[in-house]
N, C-alpha and C positions, 0 to 999 in steps of 0.2 A: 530502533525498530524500523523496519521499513515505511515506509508512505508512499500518499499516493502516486508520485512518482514511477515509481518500485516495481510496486504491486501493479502498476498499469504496463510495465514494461514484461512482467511476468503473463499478465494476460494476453500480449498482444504476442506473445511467441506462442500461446495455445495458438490464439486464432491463425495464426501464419503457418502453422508447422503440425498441427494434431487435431486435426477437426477432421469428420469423417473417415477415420479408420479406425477399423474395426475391432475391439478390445479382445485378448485372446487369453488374456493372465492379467492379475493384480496379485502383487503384493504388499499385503496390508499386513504384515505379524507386527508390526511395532504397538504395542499396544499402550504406547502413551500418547503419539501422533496420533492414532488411530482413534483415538477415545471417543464418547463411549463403547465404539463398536467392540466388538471380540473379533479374534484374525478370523479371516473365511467370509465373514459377514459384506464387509464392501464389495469382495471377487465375486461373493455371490448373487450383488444385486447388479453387476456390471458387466462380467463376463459375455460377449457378443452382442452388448451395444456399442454404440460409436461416440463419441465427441459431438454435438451440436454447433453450440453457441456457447462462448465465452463472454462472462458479466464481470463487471465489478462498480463495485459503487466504496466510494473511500479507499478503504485498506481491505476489504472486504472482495475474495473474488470468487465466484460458482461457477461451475460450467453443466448445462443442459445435456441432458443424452438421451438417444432414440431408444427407439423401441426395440425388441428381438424379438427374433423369429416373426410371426404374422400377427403378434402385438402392434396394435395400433397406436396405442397412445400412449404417451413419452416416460420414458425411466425418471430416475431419480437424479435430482439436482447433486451435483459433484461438489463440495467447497474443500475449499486451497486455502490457509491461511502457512502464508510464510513465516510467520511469527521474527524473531530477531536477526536472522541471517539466512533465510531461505531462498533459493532459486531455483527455479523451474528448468530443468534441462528436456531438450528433445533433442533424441538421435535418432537417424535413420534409417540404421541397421547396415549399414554400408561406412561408418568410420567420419560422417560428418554429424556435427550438431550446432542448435545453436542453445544458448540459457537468456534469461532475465528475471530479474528479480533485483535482491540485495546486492550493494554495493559492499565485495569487498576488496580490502588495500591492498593484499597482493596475488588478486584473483583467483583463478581457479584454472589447473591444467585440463585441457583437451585429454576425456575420457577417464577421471578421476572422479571415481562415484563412491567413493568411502564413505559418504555421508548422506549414502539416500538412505532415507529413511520410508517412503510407497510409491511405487511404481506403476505402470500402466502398461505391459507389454502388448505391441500392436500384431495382429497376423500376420504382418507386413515385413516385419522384423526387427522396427524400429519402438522405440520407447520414452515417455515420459514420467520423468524422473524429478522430486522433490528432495534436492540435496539443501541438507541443513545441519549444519555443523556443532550448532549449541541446541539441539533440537530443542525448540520452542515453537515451532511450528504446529501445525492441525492438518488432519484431512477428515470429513465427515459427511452423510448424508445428510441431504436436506436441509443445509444450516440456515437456521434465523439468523433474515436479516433487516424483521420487517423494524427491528427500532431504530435503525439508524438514518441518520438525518441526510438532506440534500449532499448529492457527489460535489466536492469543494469546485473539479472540474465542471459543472455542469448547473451549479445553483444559480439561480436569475438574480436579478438584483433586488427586488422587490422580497424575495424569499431571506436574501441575508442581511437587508433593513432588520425584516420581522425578529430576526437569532439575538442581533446586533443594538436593538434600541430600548431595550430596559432591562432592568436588573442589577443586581450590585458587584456581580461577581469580576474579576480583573479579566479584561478585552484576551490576555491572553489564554485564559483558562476557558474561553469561550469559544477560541477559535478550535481549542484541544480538544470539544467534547461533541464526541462524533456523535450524539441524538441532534446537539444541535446542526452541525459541520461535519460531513462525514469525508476523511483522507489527509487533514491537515494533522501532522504532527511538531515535535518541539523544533527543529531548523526551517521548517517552511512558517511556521506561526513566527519566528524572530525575524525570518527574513521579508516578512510581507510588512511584520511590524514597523522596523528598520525604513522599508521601501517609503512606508505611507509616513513616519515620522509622528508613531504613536508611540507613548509609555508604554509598556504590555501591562503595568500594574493599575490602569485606568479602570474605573469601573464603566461596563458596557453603557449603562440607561445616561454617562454624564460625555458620552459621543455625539456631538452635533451630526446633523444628517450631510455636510462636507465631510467631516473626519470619516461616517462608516462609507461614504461610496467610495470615500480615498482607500481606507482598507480593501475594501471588496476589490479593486482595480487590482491592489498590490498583491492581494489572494491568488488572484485570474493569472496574473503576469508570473508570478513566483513558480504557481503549478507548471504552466506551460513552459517556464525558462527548463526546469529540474526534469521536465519529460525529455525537451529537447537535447539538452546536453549530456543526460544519463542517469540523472538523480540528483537528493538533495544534495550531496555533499558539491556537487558544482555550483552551489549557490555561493553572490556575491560576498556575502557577508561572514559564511563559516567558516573564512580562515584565522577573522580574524575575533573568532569568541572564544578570545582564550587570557590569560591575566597579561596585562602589558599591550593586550591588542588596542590598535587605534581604528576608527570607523574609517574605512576607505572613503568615505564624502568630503569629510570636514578634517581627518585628523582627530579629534576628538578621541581620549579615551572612551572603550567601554565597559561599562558599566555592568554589574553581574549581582544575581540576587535567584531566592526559590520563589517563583510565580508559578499559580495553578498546578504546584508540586514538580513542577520541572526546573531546570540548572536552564533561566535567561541571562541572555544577551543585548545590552543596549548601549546605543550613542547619547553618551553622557550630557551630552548637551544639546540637537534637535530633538530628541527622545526626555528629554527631563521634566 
């Protein structure tokens, strides 16, 4: 599933490429992406508003829309979820585009839209498009997003103390649970784990307050490496979470087991 990562590389191609133009068609007839609306329903509350302001908080991204006609005050919140392999494509109506989103292993051809599943067409000519190939994705009005917890990118330290210093449950399955951490999923929680030189099957409340600001560091670093370079899969560690693999630090095999219901990865030996 994608993460925050991803999902941040999908917003930031809204904000670059589809803000302020002017909505002229949607289609929404997918009516499993679409849910719960009925087709017609989203083109109807969208058609000749524009794009605002792109959000995202975690995995979690909406986009703000104006008003129509001599409506004053602002449409209805747009939300995107990519679900498993979704990417946001924009094209310009002239034969150029760009996409972000999900990484996949052997991309996606220039102008190969088999698998959009709701569209945005612009007056302009151009269009934004949510290709998703194992459709597991969403698009919805107004989507709750008041439970989720601090953006992994964007939590203080003092905030992920608070996540961080009680309770029984394993450090990994804490970092998973977006009320508490909202954008960290299963290769950014191993690899932060990895970084800071935690068990992930540690319970939270027996983390000295050096171990969680060591985590929180390796959180902050993690995100920022996997925005920078493209995504999670360019992190340091996930080539080698696989049977036979040795930790790039030490050598060290690693270590595999189900924490907080996910398939981890660890160095057998600074991690033990």
């Amino acid at each position: 599933m994608p993460e925050l990562p991803e999902v941040e590389s999908a917003r930031s191609v809204i904000e670059r490429a589809a803000l302020r133009r002017r909505i002229a068609d949607v289609d929404d007839s997918d009516t499993y992406e679409c849910r719960p609306h009925q087709p017609g329903e989203i083109r109807d509350a969208l058609v000749g508003r524009r794009l605002v302001t792109a959000y995202r908080r975690g995995k979690s991204m909406w986009v703000a829309t104006s008003g129509v006609g001599r409506a004053r005050g602002p449409g209805p919140m747009l939300g995107i979820h990519l679900g498993m392999s979704g990417k946001i494509v924009i094209a310009d109506g002239r034969g150029s585009e760009i996409d972000g989103g999900d990484y996949w292993e052997r991309g996606r051809a220039k102008g190969d839209y088999r698998f959009s599943r709701f569209a945005l067409r612009f007056a302009d000519g151009g269009a934004l498009l949510l290709i998703d190939p194992r459709r597991l994705g969403r698009v919805r009005l107004d989507p709750p997003v008041e439970s989720l917890g601090p953006d992994a990118r964007e939590i203080t330290p003092a905030q992920f103390r608070a996540a961080f210093s009680r309770g029984t449950a394993p450090v990994k399955a804490r970092l998973l649970d977006q009320e508490a951490l909202a954008g960290v999923g299963n290769l950014l929680a191993d690899q932060a784990l990895w970084q800071a030189k935690i068990n992930p099957a540690r319970p939270v409340g027996g983390l000295t307050r050096v171990e969680v600001d060591r985590l929180y560091r390796a959180v902050k670093r993690a995100v920022e490496t996997a925005i920078g370079a493209g995504g999670v899969h360019t992190l340091s560690v996930v080539p080698y979470r696989k049977a036979g693999g040795q930790c790039p630090r030490d050598g060290a095999l690693m270590a595999r087991a189900t924490v907080g219901g996910r398939t981890t990865w660890w160095c057998s030996r600074e991690q033990a």
